[in-house]
C-alpha positions as CSV (number, residue, x, y, z in Angstrom):
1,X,-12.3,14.4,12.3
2,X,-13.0,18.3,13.5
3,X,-12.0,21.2,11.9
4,X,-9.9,22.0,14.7
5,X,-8.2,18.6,14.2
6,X,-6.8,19.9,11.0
7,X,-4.1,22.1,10.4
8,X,-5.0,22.6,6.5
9,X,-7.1,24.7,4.8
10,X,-10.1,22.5,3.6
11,X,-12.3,22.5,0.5
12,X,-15.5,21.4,-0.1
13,X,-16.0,18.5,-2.7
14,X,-18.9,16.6,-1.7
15,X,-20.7,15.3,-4.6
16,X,-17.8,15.9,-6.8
17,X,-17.0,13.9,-9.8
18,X,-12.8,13.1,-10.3
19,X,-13.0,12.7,-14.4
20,X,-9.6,14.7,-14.5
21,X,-7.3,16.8,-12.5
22,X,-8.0,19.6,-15.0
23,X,-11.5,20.2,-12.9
24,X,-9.8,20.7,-10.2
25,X,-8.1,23.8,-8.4
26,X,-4.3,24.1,-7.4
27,X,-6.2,24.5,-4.0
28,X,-8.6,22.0,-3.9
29,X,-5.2,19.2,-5.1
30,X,-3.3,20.8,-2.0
31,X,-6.2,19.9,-0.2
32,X,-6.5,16.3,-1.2
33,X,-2.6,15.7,-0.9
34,X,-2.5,17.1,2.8
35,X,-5.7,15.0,3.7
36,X,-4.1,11.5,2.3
37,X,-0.9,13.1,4.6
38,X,-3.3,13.4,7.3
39,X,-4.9,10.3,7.2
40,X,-1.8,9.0,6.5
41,X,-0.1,9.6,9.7
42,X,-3.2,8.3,11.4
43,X,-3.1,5.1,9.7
44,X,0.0,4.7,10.6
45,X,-0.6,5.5,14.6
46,X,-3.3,2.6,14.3
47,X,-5.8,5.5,15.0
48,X,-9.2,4.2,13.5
49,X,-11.0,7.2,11.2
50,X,-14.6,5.8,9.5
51,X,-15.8,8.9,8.2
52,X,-17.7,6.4,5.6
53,X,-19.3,3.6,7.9
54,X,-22.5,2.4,5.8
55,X,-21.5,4.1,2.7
56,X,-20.5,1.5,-0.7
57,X,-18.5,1.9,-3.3
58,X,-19.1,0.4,-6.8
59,X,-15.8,-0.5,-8.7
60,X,-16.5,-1.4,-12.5
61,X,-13.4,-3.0,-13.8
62,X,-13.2,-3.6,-17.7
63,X,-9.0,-3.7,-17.6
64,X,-7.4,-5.7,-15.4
65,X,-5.5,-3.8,-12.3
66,X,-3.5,-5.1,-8.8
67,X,-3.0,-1.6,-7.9
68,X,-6.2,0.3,-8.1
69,X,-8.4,-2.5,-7.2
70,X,-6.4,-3.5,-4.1
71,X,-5.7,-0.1,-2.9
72,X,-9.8,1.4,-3.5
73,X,-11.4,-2.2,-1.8
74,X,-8.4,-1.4,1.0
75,X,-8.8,2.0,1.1
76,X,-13.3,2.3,1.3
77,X,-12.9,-0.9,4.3
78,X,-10.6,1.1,6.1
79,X,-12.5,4.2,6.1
80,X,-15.9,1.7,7.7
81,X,-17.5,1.3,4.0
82,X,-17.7,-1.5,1.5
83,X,-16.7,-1.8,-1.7
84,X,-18.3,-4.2,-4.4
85,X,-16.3,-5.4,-7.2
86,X,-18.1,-5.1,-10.7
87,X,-16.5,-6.6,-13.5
88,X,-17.9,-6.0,-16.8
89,X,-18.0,-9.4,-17.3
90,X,-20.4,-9.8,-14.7
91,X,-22.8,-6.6,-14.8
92,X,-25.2,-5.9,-17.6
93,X,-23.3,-3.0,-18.6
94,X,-20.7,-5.8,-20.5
95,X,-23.6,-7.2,-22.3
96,X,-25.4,-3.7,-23.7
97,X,-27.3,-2.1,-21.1
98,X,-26.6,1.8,-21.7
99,X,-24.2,3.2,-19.5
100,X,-26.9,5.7,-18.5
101,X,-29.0,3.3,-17.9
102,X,-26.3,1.4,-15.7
103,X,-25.4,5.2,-13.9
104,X,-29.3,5.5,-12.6
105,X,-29.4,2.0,-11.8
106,X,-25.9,2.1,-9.5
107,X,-26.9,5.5,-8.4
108,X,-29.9,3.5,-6.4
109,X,-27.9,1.7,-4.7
110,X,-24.7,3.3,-4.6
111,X,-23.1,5.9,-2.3
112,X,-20.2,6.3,-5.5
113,X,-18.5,4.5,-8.4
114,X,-14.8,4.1,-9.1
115,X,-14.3,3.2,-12.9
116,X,-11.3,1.9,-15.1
117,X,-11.9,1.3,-18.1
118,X,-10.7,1.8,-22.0
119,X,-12.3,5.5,-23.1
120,X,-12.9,9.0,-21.2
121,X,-15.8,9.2,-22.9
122,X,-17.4,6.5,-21.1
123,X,-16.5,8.0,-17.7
124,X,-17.7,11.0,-18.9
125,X,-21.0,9.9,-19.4
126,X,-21.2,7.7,-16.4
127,X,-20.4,10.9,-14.7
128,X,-23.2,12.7,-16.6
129,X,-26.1,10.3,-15.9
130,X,-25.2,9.3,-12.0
131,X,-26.5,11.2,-9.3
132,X,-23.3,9.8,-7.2
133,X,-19.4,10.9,-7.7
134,X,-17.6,9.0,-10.0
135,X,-14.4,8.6,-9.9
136,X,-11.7,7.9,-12.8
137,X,-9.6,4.8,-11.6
138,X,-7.9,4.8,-15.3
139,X,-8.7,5.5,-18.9
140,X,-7.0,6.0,-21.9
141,X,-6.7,9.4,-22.2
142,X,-6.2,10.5,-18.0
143,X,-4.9,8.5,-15.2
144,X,-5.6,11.2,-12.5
145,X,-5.7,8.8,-9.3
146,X,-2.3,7.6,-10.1
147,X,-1.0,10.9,-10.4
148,X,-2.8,12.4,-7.2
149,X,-0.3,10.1,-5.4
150,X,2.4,10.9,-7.5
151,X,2.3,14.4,-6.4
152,X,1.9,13.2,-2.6
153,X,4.9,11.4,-2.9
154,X,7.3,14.1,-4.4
155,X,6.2,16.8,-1.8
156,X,6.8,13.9,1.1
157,X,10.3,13.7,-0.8
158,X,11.2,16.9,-2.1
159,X,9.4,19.1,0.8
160,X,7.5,21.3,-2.0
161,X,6.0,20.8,-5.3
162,X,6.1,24.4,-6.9
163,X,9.2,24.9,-9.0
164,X,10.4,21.2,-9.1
165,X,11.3,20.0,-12.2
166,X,9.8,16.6,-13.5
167,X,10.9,14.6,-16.3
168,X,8.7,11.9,-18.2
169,X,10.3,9.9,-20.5
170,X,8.6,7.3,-22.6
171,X,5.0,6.8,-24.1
172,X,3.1,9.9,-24.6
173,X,0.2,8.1,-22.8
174,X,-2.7,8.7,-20.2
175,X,0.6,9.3,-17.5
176,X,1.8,11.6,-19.5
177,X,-1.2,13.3,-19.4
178,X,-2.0,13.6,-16.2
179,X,1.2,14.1,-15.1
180,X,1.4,17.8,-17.6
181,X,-2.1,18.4,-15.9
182,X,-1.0,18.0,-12.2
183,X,2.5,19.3,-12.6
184,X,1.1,22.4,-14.2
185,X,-1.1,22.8,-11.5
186,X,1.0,22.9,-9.4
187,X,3.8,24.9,-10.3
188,X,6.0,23.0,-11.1
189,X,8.0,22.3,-14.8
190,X,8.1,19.1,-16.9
191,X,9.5,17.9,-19.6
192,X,7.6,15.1,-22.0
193,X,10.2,13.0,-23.6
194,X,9.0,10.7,-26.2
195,X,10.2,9.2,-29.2
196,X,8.9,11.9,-32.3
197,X,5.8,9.6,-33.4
198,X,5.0,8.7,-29.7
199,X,3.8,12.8,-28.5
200,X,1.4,13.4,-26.0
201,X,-2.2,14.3,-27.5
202,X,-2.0,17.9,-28.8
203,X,-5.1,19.0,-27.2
204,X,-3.7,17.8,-23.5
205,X,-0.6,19.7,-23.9
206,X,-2.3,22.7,-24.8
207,X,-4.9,22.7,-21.7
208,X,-1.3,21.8,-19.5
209,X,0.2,25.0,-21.1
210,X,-2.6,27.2,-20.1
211,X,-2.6,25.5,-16.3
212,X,1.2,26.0,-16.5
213,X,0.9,29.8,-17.7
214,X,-1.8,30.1,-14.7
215,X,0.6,29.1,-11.9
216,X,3.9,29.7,-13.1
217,X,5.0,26.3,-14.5
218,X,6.7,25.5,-18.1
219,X,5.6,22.1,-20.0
220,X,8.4,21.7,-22.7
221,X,9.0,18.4,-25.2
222,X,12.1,16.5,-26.3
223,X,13.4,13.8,-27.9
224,X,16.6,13.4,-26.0
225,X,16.7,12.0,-23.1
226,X,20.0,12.8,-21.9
227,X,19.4,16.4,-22.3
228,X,16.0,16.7,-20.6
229,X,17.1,15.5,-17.5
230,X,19.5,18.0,-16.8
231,X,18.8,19.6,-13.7
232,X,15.8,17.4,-13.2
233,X,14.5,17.1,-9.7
234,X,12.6,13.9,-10.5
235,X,12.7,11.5,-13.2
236,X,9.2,9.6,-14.2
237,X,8.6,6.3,-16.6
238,X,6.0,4.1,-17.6
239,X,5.6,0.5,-19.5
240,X,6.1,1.3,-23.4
241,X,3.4,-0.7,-24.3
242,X,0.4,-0.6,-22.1
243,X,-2.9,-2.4,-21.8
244,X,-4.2,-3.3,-25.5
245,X,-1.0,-2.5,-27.3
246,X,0.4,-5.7,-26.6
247,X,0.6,-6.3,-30.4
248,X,2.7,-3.1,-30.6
249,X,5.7,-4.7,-28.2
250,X,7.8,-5.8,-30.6
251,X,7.7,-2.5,-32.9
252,X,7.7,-0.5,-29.4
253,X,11.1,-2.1,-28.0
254,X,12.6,-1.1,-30.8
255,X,11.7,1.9,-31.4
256,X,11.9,3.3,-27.6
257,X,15.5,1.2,-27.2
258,X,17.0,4.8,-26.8
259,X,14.5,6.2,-23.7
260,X,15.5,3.6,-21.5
261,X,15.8,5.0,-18.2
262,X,19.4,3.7,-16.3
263,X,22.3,4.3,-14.2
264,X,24.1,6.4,-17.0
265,X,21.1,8.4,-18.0
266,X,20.4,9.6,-14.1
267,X,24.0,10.7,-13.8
268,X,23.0,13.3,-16.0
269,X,20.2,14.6,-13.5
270,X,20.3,16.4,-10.0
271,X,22.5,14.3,-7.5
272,X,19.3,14.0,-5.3
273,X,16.8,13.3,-8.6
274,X,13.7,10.7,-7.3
275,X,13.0,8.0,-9.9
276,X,9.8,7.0,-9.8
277,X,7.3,4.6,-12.2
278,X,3.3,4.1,-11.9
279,X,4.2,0.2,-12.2
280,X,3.9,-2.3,-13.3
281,X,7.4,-2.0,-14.4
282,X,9.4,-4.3,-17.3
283,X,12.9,-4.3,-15.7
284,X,15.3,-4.4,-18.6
285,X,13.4,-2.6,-21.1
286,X,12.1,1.0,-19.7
287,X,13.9,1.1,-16.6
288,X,16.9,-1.4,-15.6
289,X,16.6,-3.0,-12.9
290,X,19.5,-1.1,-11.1
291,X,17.6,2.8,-10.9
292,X,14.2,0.7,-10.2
293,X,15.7,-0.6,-6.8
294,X,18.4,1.6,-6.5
295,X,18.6,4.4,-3.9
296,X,17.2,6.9,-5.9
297,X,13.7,4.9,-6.6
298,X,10.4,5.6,-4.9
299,X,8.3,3.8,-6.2
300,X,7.1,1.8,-3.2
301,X,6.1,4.3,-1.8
302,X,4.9,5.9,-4.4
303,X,2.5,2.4,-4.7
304,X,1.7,3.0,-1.3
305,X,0.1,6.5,-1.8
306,X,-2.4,5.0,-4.0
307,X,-4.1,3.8,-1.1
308,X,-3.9,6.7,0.9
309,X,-4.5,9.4,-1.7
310,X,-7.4,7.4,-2.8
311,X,-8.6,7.5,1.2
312,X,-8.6,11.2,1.1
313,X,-10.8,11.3,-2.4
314,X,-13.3,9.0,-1.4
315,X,-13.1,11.1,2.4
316,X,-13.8,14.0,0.2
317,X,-16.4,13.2,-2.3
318,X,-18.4,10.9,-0.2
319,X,-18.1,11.8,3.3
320,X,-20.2,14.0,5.4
């Protein structure tokens, strides 16, 4: 791939870490979104692009995923490299070697590590001690991977990001997160709604209201659904109990029985509103089964982008 090949303004992010999208500029995610385009369309014209032949990718898994594993060993084969999947079940890192220790080890051998795991703070510090980019396939707090595709999709959809309005509804969770985070970046307005007890983490939604303030965005709250979607360009849910609050199921069902999102709550959005969902999805409790594979619903597609968003990361942080 030349410079003259592409029709984009490029950025340069070799070496980068992806921890968050908060590191990142509203230029530098333009960049990454028109580069999964890119690569995209030549995927789809069969035209072979190995801009990381030789290079391997370590993928440390300690929650269970068919999305971001399938789509980051797809993704690093199609682009020449390998990538080697680490379970912490089966690396020293699950039976108490450091994780520094485990970043300078990997770093040997390593051209960059994708982790999903349980907290940021471990990322963090694999980030810190690797001399490799490390890349956040899932944690707790951020799910930034997910959401770089998230925002491909919409602007394949919708044309433009800037100005859109995006709805959440449901679990004030790591998608909520990075969704504030990316939307804010990007100009464009969302909504959080989420039962009262069930808010996004304070300290996100401040950092998302600075972004937003930054680029002309809004990040508002509610507690109604039916209200919040007013207007809404796209409409956005999740699972309402995700991995390790599977003893919380019972309590959550009942308690998010009124954010479910369905036929009658989209009639109160745009005529045009997407519906999309990171998946898994639980048809019947946060989305019924009739928006999920209705005509407004994107969500395969949205699936898809993991693969090709996650193409243009790896392109960027580990290729020449």
């Amino acid at each position: 791939m030349t410079t003259n090949q592409i029709q984009f303004q490029q950025q340069e992010l070799k070496g980068r870490d992806f921890l968050t999208l908060a590191d990142y500029t509203k230029d530098e995610i333009d960049y990454l979104i028109e580069l999964a385009d890119y690569q995209k369309k030549q995927s789809k014209e069969g035209i072979i692009f190995e801009p990381l032949k030789g290079k391997t990718l370590g993928m440390i898994f300690e929650k269970a995923s068919t999305r971001t594993r399938v789509s980051f060993e797809t993704g690093i084969y199609q682009l020449g490299g390998l990538g080697i999947f680490l379970s912490s079940k089966d690396i020293q890192i699950g039976r108490g070697e450091t994780i520094a220790d485990t970043a300078q080890v990997l770093s040997g051998y390593l051209d960059g590590i994708m982790i999903r795991t349980y907290n940021q703070d471990d990322v963090e510090e694999l980030a810190k001690y690797s001399s490799i980019p490390v890349i956040n396939g899932l944690t707790d707090l951020y799910h930034p991977c997910q959401v770089l595709a998230d925002l491909q999709t919409i602007k394949e959809v919708k044309g433009v990001l800037q100005g859109q309005k995006l709805v959440y509804i449901g679990d004030g969770n790591n998608m909520a997160h990075s969704l504030m985070i990316g939307a804010a970046k990007m100009g464009m307005h969302i909504v959080t709604v989420t039962p009262d007890n069930y808010k996004p983490e304070e300290q996100v939604t401040e950092k998302a209201k600075q972004f937003a303030s930054e680029h002309g965005a809004t990040i508002g709250w509610s507690n109604d659904p039916a209200e919040a979607v007013k207007n809404a360009d796209v409409v956005y849910t999740d699972v309402w109990a995700s991995m390790g609050q599977e003893a919380e199921q019972t309590k959550r069902e009942q308690e998010f029985q009124q954010f479910q999102v369905n036929e009658a709550l989209l009639a109160n959005a745009k005529a045009d509103v997407t519906f999309m969902h990171c998946l898994p999805a639980h048809r019947g409790e946060e989305v019924s089964a009739g928006v999920i594979d209705g005509k407004h619903s994107v969500v395969f597609q949205q699936s898809e982008n993991r693969l090709h968003a996650q193409k243009a990361l790896m392109t960027a942080l580990m290729g020449e």
